[in-house]
C-alpha positions as CSV (number, residue, x, y, z in Angstrom):
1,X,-11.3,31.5,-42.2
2,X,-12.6,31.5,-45.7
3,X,-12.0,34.5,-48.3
4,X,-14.5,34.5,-50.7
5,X,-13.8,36.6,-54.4
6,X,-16.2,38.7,-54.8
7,X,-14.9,40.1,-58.3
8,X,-11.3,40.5,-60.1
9,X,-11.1,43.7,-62.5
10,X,-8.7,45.1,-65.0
11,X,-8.4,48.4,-64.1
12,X,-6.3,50.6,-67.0
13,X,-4.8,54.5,-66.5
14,X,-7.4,57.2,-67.2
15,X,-6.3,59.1,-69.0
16,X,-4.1,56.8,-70.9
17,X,-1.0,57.3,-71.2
18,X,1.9,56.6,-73.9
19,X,2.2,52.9,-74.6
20,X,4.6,50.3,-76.3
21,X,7.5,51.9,-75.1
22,X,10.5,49.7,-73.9
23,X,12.4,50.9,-70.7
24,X,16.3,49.8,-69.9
25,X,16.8,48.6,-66.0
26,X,19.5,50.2,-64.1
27,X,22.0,49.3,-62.2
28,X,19.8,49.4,-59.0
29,X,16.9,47.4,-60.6
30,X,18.9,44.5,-61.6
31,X,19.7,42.8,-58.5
32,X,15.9,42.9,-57.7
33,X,14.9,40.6,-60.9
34,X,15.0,37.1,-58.8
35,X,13.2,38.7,-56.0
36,X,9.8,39.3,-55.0
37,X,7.5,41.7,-54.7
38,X,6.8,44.0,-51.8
39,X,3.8,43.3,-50.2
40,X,1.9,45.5,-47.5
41,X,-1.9,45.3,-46.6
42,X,-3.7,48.6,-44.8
43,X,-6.5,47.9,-42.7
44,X,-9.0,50.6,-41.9
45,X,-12.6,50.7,-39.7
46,X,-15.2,50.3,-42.1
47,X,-18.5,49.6,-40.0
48,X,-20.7,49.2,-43.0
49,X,-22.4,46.0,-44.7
50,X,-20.6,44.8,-48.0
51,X,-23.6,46.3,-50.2
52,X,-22.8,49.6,-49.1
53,X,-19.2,49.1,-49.6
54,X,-19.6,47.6,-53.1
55,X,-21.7,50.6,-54.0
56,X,-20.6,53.3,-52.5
57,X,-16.5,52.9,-52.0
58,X,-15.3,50.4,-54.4
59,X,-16.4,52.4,-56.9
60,X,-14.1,55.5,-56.1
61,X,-11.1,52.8,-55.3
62,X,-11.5,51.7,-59.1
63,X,-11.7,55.4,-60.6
64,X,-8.9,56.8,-58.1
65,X,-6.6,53.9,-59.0
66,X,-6.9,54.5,-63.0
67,X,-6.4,58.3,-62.0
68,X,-2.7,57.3,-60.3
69,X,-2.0,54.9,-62.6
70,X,-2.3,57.5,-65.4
71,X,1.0,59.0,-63.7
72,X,2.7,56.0,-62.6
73,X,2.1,54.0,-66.0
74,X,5.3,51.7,-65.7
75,X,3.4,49.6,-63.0
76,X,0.9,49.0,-65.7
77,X,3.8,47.1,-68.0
78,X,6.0,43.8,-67.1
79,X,9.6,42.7,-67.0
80,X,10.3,40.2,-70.0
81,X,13.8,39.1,-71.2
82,X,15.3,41.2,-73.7
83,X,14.5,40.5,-77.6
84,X,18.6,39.8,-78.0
85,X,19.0,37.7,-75.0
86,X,21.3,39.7,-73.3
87,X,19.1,41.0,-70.6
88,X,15.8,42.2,-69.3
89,X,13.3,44.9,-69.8
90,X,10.2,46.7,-68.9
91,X,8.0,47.2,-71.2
92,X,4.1,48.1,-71.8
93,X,1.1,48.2,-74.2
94,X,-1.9,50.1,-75.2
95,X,-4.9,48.8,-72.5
96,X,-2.3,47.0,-69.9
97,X,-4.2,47.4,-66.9
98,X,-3.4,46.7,-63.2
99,X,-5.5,43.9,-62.0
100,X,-7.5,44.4,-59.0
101,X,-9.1,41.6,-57.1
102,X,-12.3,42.4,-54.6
103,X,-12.6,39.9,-51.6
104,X,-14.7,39.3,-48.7
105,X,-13.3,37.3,-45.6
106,X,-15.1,35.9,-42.5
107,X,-11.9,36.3,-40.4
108,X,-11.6,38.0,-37.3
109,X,-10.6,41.8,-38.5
110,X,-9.2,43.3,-35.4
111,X,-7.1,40.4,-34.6
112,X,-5.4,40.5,-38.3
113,X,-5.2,44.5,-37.5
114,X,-3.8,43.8,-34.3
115,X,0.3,43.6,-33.1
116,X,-0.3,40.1,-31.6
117,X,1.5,37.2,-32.8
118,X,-0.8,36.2,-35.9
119,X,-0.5,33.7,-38.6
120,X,1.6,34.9,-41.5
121,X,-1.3,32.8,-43.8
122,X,-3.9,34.5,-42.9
123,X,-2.7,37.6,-43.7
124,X,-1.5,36.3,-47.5
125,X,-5.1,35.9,-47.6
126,X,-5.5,39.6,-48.2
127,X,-2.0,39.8,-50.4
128,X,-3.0,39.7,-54.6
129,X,-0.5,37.3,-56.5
130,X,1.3,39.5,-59.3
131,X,0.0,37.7,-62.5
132,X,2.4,35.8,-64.8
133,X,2.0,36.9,-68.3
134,X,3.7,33.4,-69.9
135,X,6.1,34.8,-72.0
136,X,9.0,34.6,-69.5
137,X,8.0,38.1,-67.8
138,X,6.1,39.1,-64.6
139,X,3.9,41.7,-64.0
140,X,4.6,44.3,-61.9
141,X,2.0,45.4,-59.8
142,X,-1.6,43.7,-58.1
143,X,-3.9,45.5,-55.7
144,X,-6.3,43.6,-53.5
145,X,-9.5,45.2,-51.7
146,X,-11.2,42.9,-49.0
147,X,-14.1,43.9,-46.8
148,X,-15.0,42.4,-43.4
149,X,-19.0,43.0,-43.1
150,X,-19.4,45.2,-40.5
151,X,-15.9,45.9,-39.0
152,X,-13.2,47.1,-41.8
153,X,-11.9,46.8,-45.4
154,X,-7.8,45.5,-46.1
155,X,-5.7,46.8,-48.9
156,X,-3.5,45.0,-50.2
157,X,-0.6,46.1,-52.6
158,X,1.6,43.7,-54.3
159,X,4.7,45.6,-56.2
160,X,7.7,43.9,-57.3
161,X,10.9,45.5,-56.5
162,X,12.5,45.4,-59.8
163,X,9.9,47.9,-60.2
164,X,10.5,50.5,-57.5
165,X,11.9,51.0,-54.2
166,X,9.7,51.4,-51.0
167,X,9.9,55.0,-51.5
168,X,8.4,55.0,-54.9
169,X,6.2,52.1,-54.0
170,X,4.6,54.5,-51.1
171,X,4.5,57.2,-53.7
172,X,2.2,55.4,-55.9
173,X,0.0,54.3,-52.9
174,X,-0.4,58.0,-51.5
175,X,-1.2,58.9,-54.7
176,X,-4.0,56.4,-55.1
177,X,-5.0,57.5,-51.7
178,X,-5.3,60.9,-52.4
179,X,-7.5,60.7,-55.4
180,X,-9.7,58.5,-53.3
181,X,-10.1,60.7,-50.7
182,X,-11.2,63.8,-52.9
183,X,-13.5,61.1,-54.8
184,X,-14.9,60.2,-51.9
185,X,-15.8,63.9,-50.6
186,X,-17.2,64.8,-53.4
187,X,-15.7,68.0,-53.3
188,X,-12.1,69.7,-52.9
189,X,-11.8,69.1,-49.6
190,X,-9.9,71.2,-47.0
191,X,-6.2,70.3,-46.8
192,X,-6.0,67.2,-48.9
193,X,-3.5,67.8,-51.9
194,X,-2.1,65.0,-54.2
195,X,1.4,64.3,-54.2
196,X,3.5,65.4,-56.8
197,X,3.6,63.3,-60.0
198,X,6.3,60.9,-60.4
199,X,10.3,61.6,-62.1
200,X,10.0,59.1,-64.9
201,X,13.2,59.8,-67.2
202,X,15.6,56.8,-66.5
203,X,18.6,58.5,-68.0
204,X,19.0,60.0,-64.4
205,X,20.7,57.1,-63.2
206,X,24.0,56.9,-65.0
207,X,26.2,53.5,-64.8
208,X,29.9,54.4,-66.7
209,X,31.3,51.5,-65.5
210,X,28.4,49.5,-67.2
211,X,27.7,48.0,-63.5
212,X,24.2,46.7,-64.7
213,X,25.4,43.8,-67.4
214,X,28.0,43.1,-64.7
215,X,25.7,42.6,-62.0
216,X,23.4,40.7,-64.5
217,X,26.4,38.7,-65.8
218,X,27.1,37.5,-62.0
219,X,23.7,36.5,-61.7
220,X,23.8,34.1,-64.8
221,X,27.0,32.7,-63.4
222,X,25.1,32.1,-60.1
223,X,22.2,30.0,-62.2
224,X,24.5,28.2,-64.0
225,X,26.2,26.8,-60.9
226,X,22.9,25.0,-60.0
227,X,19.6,25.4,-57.8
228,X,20.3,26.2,-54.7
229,X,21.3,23.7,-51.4
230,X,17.3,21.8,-50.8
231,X,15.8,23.2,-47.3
232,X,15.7,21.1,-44.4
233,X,13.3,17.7,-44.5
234,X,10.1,18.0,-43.0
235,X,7.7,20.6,-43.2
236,X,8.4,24.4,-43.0
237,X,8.1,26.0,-39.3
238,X,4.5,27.9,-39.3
239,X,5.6,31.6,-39.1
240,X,4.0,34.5,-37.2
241,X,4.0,37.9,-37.4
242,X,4.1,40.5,-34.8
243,X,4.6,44.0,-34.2
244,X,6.5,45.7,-31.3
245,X,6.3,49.2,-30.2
246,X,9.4,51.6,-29.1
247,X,8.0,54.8,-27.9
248,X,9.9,58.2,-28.2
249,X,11.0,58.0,-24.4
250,X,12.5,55.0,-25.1
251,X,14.3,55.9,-28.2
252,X,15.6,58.8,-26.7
253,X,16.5,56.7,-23.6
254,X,18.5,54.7,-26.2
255,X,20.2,57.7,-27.6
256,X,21.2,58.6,-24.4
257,X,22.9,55.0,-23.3
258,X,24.6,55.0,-26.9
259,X,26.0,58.9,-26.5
260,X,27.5,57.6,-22.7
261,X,28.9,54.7,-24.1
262,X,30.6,56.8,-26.8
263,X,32.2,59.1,-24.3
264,X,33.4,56.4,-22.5
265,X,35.5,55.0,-25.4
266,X,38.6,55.9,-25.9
267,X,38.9,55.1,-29.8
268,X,39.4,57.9,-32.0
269,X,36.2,56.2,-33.9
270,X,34.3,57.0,-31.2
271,X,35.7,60.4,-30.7
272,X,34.7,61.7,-34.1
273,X,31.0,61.6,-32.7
274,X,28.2,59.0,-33.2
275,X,25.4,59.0,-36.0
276,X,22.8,58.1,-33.5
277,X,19.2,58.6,-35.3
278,X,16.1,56.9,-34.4
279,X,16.6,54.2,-37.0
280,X,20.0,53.1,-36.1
281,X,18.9,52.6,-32.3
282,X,15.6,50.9,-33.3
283,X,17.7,48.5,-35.7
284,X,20.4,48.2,-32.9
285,X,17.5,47.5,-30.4
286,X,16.3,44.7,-32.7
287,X,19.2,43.3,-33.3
288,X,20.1,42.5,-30.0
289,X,16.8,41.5,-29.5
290,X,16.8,38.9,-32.3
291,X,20.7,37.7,-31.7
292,X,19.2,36.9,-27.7
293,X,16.0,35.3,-29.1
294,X,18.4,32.8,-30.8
295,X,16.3,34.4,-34.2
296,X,19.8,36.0,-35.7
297,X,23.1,34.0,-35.9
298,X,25.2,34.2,-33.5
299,X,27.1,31.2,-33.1
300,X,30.1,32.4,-35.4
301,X,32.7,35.3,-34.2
302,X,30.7,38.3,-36.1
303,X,27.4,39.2,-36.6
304,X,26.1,40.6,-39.7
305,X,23.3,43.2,-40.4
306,X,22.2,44.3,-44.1
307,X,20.0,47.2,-44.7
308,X,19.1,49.6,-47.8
309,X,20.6,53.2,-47.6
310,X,18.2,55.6,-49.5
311,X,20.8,57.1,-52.7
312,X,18.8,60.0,-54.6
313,X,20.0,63.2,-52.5
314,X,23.2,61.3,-52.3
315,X,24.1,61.0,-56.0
316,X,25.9,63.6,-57.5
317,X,23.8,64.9,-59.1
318,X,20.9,64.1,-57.1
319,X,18.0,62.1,-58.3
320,X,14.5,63.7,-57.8
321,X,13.1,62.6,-54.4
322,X,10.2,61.2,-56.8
323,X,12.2,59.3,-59.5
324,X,10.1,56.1,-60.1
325,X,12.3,53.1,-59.8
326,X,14.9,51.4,-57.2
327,X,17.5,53.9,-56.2
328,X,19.3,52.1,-52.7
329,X,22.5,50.8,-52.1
330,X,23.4,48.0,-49.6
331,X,25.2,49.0,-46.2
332,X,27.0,46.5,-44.4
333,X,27.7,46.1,-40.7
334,X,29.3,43.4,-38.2
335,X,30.1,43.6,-34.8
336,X,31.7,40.7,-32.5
337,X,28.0,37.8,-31.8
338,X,29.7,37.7,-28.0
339,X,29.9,42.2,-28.1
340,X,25.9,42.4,-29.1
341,X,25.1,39.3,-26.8
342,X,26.6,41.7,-23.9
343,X,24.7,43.8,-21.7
344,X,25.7,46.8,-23.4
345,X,25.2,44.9,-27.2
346,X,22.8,47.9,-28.0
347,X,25.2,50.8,-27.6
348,X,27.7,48.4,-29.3
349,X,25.2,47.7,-32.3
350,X,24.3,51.2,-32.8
351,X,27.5,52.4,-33.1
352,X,28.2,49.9,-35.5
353,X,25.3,51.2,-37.7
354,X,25.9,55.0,-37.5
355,X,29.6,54.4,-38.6
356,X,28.6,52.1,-41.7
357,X,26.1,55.6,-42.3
358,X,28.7,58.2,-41.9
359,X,31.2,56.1,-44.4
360,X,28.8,57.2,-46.7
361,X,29.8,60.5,-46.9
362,X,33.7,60.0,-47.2
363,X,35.8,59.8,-50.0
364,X,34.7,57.5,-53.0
365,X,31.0,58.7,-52.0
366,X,27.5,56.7,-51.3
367,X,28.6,54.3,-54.8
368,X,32.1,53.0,-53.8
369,X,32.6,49.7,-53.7
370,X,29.8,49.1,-56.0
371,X,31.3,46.4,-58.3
372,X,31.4,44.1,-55.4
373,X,28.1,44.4,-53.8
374,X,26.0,41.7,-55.2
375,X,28.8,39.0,-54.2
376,X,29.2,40.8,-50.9
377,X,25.9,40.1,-50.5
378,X,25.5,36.2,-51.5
379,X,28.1,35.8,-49.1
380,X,26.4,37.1,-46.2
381,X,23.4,35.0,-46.9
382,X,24.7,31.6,-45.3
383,X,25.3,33.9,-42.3
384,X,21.6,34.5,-41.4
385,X,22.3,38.5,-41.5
386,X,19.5,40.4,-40.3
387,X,17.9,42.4,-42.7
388,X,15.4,45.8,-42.9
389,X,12.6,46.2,-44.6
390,X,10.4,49.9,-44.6
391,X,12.0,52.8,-42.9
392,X,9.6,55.6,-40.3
393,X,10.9,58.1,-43.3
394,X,7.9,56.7,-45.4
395,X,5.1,57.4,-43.4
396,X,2.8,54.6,-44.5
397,X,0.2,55.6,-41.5
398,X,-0.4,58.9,-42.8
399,X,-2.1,56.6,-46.2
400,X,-5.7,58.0,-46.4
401,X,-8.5,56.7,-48.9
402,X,-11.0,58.5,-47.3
403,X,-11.2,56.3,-44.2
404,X,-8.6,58.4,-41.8
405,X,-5.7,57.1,-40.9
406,X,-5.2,52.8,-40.8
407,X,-5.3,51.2,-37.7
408,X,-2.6,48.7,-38.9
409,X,-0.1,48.7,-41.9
410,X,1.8,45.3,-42.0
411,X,4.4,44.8,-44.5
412,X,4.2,40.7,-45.0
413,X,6.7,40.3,-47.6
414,X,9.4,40.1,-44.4
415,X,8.2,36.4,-44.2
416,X,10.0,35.4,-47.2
417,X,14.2,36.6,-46.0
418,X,14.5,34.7,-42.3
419,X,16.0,37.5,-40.1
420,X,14.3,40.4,-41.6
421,X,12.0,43.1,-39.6
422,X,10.2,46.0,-40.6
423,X,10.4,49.8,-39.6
424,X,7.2,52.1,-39.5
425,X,6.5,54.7,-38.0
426,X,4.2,54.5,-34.5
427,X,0.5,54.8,-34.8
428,X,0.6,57.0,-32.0
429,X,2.0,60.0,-34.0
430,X,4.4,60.6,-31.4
431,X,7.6,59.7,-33.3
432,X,7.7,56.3,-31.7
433,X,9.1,53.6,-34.5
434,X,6.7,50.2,-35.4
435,X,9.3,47.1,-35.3
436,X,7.3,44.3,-37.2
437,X,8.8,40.7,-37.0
438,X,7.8,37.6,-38.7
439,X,9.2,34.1,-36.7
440,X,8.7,30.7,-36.0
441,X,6.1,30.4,-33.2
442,X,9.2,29.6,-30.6
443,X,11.2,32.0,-31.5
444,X,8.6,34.5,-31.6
445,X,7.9,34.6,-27.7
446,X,11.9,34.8,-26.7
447,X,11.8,37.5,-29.2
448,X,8.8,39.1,-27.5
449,X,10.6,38.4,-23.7
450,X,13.8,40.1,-24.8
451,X,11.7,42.9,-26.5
452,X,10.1,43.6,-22.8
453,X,13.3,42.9,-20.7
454,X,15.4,45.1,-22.9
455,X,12.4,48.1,-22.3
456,X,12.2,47.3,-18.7
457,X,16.2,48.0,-18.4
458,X,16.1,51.4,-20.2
């Protein structure tokens, strides 16, 4: 279906805020520079013709977002190689703006906002492209607003991860959110309050060991080696995207079947108690799930899962919950391919998962073993590990611009690591968890079969 631009602005911080000053990365941005960003679009209901909207919302989207960028002002700058050569930067000037593109598409809304298998094109259809500068940086930030006459408007927010973490990156969009909703009811309204400003001093995040040019070293060592093995001949599978549901009966279900299968075993591992959250079953869930759909390796002795562990109350001393920038650390887990093909491959999974979580508190602390993450992780990447993207901690359904809550949030960056799902929260509000997947067509219906046999045996 066609999208057609309606307008692209520049929209700048107001009030402006200090300019031209250049920022080091950390130790936790580095590994992010060859990346991507994180993309997510938010759909809302917006029965209205595209006059209205273009007269009577845009403009407090364009005023709100200058209002949160006056706090978040690093997403205004770029990443660009260091002056000496010996590594990368961000860095900003007076009148950087963000640049925010206006679009109106004749797709079908409520599909694209739906949890059916969808087409993970259309959807980059509402995704804004982070402009490149041409002096060997990249921005860091795009925003993209596109109406569907009569039935709903998509935001779309493009923020690359050398930037921020998804916990800073839902800061920023509460923030714009927040402005737009008072903006919107012309008034203070009732109840709405915008979230605290962001932690901006860098300094926080200390690296003795000078683990950022290390990292950054290993990373020119990996260029210089060569591009990459070419992708198989013929055209790339068409992807699709999908959400899946586990309600709070289920999860707790879950919990239960992991907590019998602990007390069964007799290993002193399992006697020291299980970290059994709603995360680590939902990942455990999916796991299995993928690994039975054929959609996770498992034709090698282990199994591998990757996911991001959340560092700032775990540093000593701890970060500010809103320090802008990347502040995770890799966790690692394998279990036996034939233990999470079994019948009980859940419970197995899961317990897998809580004790990678609980090492985190033991001696040498959430940074041990730091030196020998990034290879760790290039390692694991012939393995087809699966991967997590978003957490339920970041609450991207309670995002209000004035619209209520979105009937869909859809993060569609997972397309780009095979093996990769994404954790929300439920849109029910009942503490159930969102498990988004993105798959080849095939793989995406045994993924959906195992999904509903794996429910219908709980």
């Amino acid at each position: 279906m066609a999208t057609k631009l309606l307008d692209k602005l520049a929209v700048a911080a107001d009030p402006a805020p200090p300019g031209g000053a250049a920022l080091p990365l950390t130790f936790f941005d580095v590994p992010w520079i060859f990346t991507g960003p994180v993309e997510r679009v938010f759909f809302y209901p917006y029965p209205h013709p595209v006059d209205q909207f273009t007269a009577a919302l845009l403009p407090h989207l364009v005023s709100s977002l200058a209002a949160a960028l006056s706090h978040f002002y690093p997403l205004l700058g770029r990443v660009r190689p260091c002056a000496d050569g010996e590594g990368y930067e961000f860095c900003s000037a007076d009148g950087d703006a963000v640049e925010l593109t206006v679009a109106e598409s004749e797709d079908d809304f409520e599909e694209l906002a739906g949890d059916g298998p969808r087409d993970v094109a259309r959807l980059y259809s509402l995704v804004p492209r982070l402009p490149v500068p041409g002096d060997g940086g990249f921005a860091l930030a795009a925003v993209q607003v596109t109406v569907f006459a009569g039935r709903g408007i998509a935001v779309g927010v493009s923020i690359h991860h050398v930037a921020c973490d998804d916990s800073s990156y839902m800061h920023f969009v509460k923030t714009w959110a927040a402005h737009c909703r008072l903006a919107t009811a012309g008034r203070e309204e009732e109840g709405v309050a915008v979230p605290p400003p962001p932690f901006l001093d860098r300094a926080v995040i200390a690296d003795p060991d000078g683990l950022a040019a290390r990292t950054l070293d290993e990373m020119r060592q990996l260029a210089a080696s060569g591009p990459p093995p070419a992708p198989p001949p013929g055209p790339p599978p068409k992807l699709v995207i999908a959400s899946f549901t586990l309600a709070r009966g289920c999860i707790d279900k879950l919990k239960q079947r992991v907590a019998a299968a602990a007390a069964e075993d007799k290993h002193a591992a399992a006697a020291a108690g299980v970290h059994c959250s709603a995360f680590t079953v939902a990942c455990a869930f999916a796991w299995a799930c993928l690994a039975r759909a054929g959609a996770a390796a498992c034709d090698q002795d282990l199994a591998h899962l990757l996911f991001s562990v959340e560092c700032r109350h775990r540093l000593a001393p701890p970060v500010p919950q809103e320090y802008l920038g990347n502040c995770l650390r890799p966790c690692f887990v394998e279990v036996g391919a034939r233990d999470l093909l079994a019948p009980d491959g859940v419970a197995t999974a899961a317990a897998a998962i809580g004790a990678s979580i609980r090492a985190l508190d033991v001696a040498g602390g959430v940074m041990a073993g730091a030196e020998g993450w990034f290879q760790k992780i290039l390692a694991l990447v012939p393995r087809r590990p699966m991967s997590v993207g978003g957490s339920p901690r970041y609450g991207v359904y309670d995002t209000d611009f004035g619209l209520g809550r979105p009937s869909k949030v859809e993060l569609v960056s997972i397309d780009k690591t095979p093996g990769t799902v994404s954790l929300a929260e439920g849109t029910d509000g009942k503490r159930g968890i969102e498990v988004g997947v993105a798959l080849p067509e095939a793989e995406m219906a045994r993924f959906a079969e195992c999904f509903a046999d794996g429910l219908l045996q709980l």
